[in-house]
C-alpha positions as CSV (number, residue, x, y, z in Angstrom):
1,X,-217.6,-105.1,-117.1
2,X,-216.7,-101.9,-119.3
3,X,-213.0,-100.9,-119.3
4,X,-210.9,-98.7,-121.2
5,X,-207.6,-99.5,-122.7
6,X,-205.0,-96.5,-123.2
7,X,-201.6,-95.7,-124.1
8,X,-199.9,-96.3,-127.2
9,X,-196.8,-94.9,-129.3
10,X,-195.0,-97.9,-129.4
11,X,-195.3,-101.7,-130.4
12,X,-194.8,-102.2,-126.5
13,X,-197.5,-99.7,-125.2
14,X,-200.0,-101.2,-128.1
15,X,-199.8,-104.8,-128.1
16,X,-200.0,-106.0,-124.6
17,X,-203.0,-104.1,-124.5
18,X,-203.9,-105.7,-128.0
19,X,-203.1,-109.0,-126.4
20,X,-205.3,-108.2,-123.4
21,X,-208.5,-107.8,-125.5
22,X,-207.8,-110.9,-127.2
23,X,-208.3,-112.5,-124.0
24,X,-211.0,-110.5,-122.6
25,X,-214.1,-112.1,-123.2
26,X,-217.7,-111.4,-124.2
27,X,-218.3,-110.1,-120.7
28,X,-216.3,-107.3,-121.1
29,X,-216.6,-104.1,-123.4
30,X,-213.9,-102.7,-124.8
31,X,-212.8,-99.0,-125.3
32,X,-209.6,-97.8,-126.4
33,X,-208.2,-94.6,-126.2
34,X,-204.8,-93.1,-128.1
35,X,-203.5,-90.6,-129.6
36,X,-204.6,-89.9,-133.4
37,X,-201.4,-90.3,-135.0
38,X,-199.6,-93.4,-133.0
39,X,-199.1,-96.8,-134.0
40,X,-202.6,-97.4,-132.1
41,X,-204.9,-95.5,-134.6
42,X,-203.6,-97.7,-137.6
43,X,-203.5,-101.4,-135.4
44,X,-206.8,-100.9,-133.0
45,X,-209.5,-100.6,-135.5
46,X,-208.1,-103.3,-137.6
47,X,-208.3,-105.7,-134.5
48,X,-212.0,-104.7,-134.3
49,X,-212.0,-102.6,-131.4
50,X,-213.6,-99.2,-130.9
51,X,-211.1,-96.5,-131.0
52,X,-211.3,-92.8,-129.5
53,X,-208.6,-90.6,-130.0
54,X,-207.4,-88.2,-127.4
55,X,-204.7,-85.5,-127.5
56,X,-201.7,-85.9,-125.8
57,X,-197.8,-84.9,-126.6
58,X,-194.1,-86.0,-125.5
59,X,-192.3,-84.0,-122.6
60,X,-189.2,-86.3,-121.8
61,X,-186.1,-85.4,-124.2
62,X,-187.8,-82.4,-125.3
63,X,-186.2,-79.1,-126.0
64,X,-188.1,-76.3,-124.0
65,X,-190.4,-75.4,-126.8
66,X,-191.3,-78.7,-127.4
67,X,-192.1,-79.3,-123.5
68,X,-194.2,-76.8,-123.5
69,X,-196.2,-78.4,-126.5
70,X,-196.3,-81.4,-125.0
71,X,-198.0,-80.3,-121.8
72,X,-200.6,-78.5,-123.3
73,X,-201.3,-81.3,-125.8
74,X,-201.6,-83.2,-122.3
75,X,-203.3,-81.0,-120.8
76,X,-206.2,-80.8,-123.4
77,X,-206.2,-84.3,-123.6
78,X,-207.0,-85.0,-119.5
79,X,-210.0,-82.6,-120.5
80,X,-210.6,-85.1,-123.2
81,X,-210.5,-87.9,-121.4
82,X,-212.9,-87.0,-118.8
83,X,-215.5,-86.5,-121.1
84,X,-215.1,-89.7,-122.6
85,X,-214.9,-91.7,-119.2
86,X,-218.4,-89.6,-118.2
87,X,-220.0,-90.8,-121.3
88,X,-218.5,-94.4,-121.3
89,X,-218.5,-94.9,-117.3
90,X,-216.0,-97.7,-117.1
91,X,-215.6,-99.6,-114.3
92,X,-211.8,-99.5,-114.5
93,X,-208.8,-98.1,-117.2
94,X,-205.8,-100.4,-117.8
95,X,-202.8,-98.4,-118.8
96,X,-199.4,-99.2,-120.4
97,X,-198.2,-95.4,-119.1
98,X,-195.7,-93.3,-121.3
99,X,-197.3,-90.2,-122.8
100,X,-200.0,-91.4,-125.0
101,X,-201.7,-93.2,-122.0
102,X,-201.3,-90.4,-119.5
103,X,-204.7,-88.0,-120.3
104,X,-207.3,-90.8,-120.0
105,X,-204.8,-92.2,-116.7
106,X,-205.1,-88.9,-115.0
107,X,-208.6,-88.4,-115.7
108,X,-209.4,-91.5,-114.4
109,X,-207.7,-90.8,-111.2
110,X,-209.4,-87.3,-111.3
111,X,-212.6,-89.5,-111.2
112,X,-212.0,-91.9,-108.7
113,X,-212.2,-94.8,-111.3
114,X,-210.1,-97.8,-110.7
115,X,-206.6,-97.6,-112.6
116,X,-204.9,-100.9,-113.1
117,X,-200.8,-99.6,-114.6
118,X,-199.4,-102.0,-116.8
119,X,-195.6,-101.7,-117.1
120,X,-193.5,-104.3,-119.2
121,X,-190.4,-102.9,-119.0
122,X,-187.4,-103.5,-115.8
123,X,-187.0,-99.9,-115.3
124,X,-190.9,-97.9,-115.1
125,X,-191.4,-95.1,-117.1
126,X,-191.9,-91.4,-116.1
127,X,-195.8,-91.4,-116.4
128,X,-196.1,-95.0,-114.7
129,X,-193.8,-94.1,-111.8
130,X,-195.6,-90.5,-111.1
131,X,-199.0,-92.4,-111.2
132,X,-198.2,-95.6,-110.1
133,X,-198.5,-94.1,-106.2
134,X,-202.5,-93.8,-106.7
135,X,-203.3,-96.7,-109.3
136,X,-205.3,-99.2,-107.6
137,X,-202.3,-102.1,-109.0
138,X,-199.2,-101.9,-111.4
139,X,-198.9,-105.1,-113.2
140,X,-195.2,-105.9,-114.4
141,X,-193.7,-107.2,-117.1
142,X,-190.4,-108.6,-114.6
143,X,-190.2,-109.5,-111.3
144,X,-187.6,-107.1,-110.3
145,X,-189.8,-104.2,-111.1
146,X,-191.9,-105.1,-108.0
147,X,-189.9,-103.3,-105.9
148,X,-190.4,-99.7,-107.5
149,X,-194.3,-99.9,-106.1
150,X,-194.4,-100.3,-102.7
151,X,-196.7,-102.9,-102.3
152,X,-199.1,-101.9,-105.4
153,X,-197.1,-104.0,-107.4
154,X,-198.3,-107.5,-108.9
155,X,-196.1,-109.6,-111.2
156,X,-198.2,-110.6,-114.3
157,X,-195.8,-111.1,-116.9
158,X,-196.5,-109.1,-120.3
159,X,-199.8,-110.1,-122.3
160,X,-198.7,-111.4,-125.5
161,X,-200.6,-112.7,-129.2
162,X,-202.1,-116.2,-129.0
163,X,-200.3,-116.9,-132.1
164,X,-197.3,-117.0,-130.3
165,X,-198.1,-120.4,-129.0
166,X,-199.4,-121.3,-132.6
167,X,-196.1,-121.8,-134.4
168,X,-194.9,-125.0,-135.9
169,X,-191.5,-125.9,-137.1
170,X,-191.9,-127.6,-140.5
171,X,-194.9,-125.3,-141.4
172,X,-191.8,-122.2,-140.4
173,X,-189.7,-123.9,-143.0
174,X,-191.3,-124.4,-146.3
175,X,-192.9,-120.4,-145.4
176,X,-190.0,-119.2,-145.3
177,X,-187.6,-121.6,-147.5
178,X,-186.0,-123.0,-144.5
179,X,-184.6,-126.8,-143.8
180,X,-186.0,-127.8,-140.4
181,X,-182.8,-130.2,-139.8
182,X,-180.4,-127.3,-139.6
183,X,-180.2,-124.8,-136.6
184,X,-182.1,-121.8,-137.0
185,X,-180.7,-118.1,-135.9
186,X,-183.5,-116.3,-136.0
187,X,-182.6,-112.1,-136.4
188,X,-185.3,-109.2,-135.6
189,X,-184.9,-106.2,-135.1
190,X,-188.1,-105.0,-134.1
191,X,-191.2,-104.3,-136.3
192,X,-189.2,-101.5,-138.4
193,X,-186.0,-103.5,-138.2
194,X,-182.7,-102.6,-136.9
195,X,-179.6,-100.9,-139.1
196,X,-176.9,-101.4,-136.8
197,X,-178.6,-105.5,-136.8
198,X,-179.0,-105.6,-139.9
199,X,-175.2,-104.3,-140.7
200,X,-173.7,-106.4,-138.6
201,X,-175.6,-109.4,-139.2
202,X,-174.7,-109.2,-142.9
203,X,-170.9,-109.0,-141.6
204,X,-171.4,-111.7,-139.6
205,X,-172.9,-114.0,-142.0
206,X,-169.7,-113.8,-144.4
207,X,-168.1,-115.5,-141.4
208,X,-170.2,-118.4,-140.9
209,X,-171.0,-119.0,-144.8
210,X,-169.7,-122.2,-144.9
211,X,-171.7,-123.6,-142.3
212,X,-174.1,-126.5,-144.4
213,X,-175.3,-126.7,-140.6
214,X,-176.8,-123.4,-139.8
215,X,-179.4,-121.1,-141.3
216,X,-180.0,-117.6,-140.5
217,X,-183.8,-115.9,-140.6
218,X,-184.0,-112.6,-140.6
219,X,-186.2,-110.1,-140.2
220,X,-184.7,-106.3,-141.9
221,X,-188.1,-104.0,-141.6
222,X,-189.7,-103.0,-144.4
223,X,-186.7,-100.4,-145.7
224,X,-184.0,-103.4,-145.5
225,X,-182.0,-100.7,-143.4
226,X,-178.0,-101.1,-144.1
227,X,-178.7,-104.6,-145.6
228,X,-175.6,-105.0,-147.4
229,X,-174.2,-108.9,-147.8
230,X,-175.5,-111.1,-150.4
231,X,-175.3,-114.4,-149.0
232,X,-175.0,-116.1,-152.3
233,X,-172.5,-119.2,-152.7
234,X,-172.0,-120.2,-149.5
235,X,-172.9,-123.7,-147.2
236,X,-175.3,-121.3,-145.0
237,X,-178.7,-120.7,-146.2
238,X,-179.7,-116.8,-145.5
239,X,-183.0,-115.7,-146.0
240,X,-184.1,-112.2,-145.4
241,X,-188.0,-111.3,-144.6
242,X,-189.0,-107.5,-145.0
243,X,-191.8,-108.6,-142.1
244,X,-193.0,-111.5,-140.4
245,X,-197.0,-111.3,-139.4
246,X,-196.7,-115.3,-138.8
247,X,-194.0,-114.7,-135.7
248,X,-195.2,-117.8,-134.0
249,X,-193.9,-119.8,-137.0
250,X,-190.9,-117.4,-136.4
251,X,-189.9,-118.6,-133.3
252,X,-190.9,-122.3,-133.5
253,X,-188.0,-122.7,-136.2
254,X,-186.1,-120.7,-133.8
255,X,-183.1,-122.1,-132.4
256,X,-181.4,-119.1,-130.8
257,X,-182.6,-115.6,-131.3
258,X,-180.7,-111.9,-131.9
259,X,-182.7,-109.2,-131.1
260,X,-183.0,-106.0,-129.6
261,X,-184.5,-105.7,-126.0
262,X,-187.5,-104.3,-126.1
263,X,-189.9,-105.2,-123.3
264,X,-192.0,-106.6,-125.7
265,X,-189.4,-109.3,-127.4
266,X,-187.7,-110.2,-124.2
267,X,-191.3,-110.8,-123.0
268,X,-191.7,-112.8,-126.0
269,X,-188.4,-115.1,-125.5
270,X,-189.1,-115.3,-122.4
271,X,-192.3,-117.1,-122.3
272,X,-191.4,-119.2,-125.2
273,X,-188.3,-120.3,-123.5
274,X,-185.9,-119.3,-125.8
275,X,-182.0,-118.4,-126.0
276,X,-181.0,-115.1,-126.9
277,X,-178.2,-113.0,-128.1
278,X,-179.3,-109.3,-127.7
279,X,-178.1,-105.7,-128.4
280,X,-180.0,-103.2,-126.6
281,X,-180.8,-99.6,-127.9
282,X,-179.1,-97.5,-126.3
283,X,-181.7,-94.6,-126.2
284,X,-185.5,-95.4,-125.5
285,X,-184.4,-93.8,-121.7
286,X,-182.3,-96.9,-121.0
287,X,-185.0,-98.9,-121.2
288,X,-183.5,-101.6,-123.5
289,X,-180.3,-101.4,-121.6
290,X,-181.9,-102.8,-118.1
291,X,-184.3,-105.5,-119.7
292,X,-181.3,-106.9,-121.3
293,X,-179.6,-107.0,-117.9
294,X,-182.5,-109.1,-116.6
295,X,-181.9,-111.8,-118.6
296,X,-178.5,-111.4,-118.9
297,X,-178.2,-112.0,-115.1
298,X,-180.9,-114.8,-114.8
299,X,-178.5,-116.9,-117.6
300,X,-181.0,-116.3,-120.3
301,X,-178.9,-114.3,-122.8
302,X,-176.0,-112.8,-124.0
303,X,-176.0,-108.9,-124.2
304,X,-173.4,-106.9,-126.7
305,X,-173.5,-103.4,-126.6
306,X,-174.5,-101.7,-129.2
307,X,-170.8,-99.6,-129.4
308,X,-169.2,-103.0,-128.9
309,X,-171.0,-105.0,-132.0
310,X,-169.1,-106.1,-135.2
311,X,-169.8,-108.9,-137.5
312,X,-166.9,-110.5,-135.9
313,X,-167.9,-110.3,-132.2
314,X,-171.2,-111.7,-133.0
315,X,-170.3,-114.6,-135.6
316,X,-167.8,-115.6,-132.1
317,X,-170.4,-115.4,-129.9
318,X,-172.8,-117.3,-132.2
319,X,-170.3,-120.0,-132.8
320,X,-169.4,-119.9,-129.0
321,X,-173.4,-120.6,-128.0
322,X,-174.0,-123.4,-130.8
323,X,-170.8,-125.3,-129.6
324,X,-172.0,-125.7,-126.3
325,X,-175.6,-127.7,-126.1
326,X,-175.8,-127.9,-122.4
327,X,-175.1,-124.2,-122.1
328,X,-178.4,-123.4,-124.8
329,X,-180.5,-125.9,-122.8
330,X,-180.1,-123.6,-119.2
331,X,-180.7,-120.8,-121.0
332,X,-184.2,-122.0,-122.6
333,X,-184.5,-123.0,-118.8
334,X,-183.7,-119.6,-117.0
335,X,-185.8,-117.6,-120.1
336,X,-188.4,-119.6,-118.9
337,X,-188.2,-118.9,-115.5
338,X,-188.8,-115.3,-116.0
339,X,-191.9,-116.0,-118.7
340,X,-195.6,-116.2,-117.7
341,X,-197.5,-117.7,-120.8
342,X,-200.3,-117.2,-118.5
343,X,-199.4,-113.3,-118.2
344,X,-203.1,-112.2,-119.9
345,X,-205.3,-114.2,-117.5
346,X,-203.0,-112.8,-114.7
347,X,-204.1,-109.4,-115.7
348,X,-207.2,-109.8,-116.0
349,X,-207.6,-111.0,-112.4
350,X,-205.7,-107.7,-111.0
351,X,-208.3,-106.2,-112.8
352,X,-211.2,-108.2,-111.9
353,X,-209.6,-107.5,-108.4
354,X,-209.7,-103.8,-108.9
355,X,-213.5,-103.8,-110.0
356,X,-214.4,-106.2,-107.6
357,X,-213.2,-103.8,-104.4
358,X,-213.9,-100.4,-106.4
């Protein structure tokens, strides 16, 4: 079976396609296409896939001159793409949407090859809603998404790293200079880390520093954005990571987790079962805003606003969530409820399916 792999960006357009070729087997070859200057061009090659770039540009937010950029960019890159899909004749093209994976998704349509959508996030994006009515399936990410498709939709769960199921508690601890008796917060803010997190988790820790019970792992991106406590002298052991490639280790020593809401992290907690506290972006088209709400209303986490967070607020909330044992253990429960471990396998049959009746 050959099959392309498009879209890109972003962490959660790239790596549950990432995740998908770790999964896919010898019987399959592998293309991917992206743009030349996303996060895909850097990650793809040095997962050892074949990479193609294709042109493509942003429309949503844009200011009028931009727009007009952007469409043309697409435009050229739809040309693109059906060049490469004549020369690499795959029998179907799994896409995570958004504007990097539209060209080779359009083309594909324009060809009458198979399109398998891949959406990971509660509320679809632009590109996967416009396409969405001709793609053969739209795997999601959550099952409330199901509705948006009519029918075409299949609940997969997100594809996510093998590793992830790797971690090991004690390991965690002596990487990172943890104790593997106390109870682990584990902080991330994403890949590039978060500065209203990372602010208010510094505020936050001057409240709890004379916990001997608690320790707080956090992840601040590479720039330690708005990083401004030192933790030094208290009961509660702090320890910041600029990055964390080992995130299985990460959350195996996790007890409870603050985070944004990316699809990508909530799919993360989710299939590992784990509680969270989480403060959406507020841009990123709402996105983070409605995955948060997901879990929120399942019971699997806390959501503060991203206007309504203060080191105060979330030291309370933290202190509120340890106090209460039972309360963490329905959470792990509900978080697991909306997981699928499984969620790479279950995309690969939707597009097994999709070859199968091509």
């Amino acid at each position: 079976m050959r099959v392309i792999l498009t879209g890109g960006g972003t962490g959660g357009h790239v790596y549950p396609l990432l995740a998908l070729a770790q999964t896919s087997g010898e019987e399959v070859e592998l293309l991917y296409c992206g743009t030349p200057a996303g996060l895909e061009a850097r990650l793809v090659p040095g997962r050892g896939l074949r990479f193609c770039p294709v042109s493509s540009g942003g429309v949503v937010g844009k200011g009028m001159r931009e727009r007009i950029r952007g469409l043309a960019r697409a435009a050229r890159g739809v040309a693109e793409g059906v060049r490469i899909l004549r020369d690499f004749r795959p029998d179907v093209v799994v896409s995570t949407g958004g504007y990097a994976g539209y060209p080779v998704s359009q083309a594909a349509l324009l060809l009458r090859i198979p399109l398998v959508l891949l959406e990971p996030n509660a509320r679809p994006g632009v590109v996967t809603r416009i396409l969405g009515r001709f793609a053969r399936a739209v795997c999601v990410g959550m099952p409330g998404t199901l509705a948006e498709f009519r029918g075409r939709g299949v609940w997969t769960g997100t594809p996510l790293r093998a590793c992830l199921w790797q971690g090991d508690r004690r390991r965690a601890a002596g990487r990172f200079g943890l104790d593997p008796r106390r109870t682990t917060i584990f902080v991330v803010g994403g890949s590039q880390g978060s500065a209203a997190i990372n602010r208010t988790v510094g505020e936050a820790v001057r409240y709890l520093r004379d916990r001997p019970d608690l320790q707080v792992l956090h992840q601040t991106g590479p720039r330690r954005a708005d990083v401004t406590a030192s933790q030094n002298g208290g009961a509660l052991r702090y320890v910041q990571v600029d990055y964390i490639e080992e995130m299985g280790d990460a959350y195996a020593v996790a007890d409870l987790v603050v985070a944004r809401a990316g699809a990508g992290t909530c799919a993360e907690i989710t299939a590992l079962g784990l509680p969270a506290v989480l403060v959406p972006l507020r841009a990123a088209s709402g996105h983070q805003v409605e995955n948060a709400r997901v879990l929120e209303r399942a019971g699997a986490a806390v959501v503060i606003p991203e206007e309504a967070l203060d080191g105060a607020r979330l030291a309370r909330v933290l202190t509120e969530l340890l106090a209460e044992p039972g309360r963490l253990a329905r959470m792990r429960e509900a978080a697991r409820s909306l997981g699928r471990p499984d969620a790479a396998e279950a995309v690969w049959n939707v597009v097994r399916e999709a070859v199968r009746k091509r």
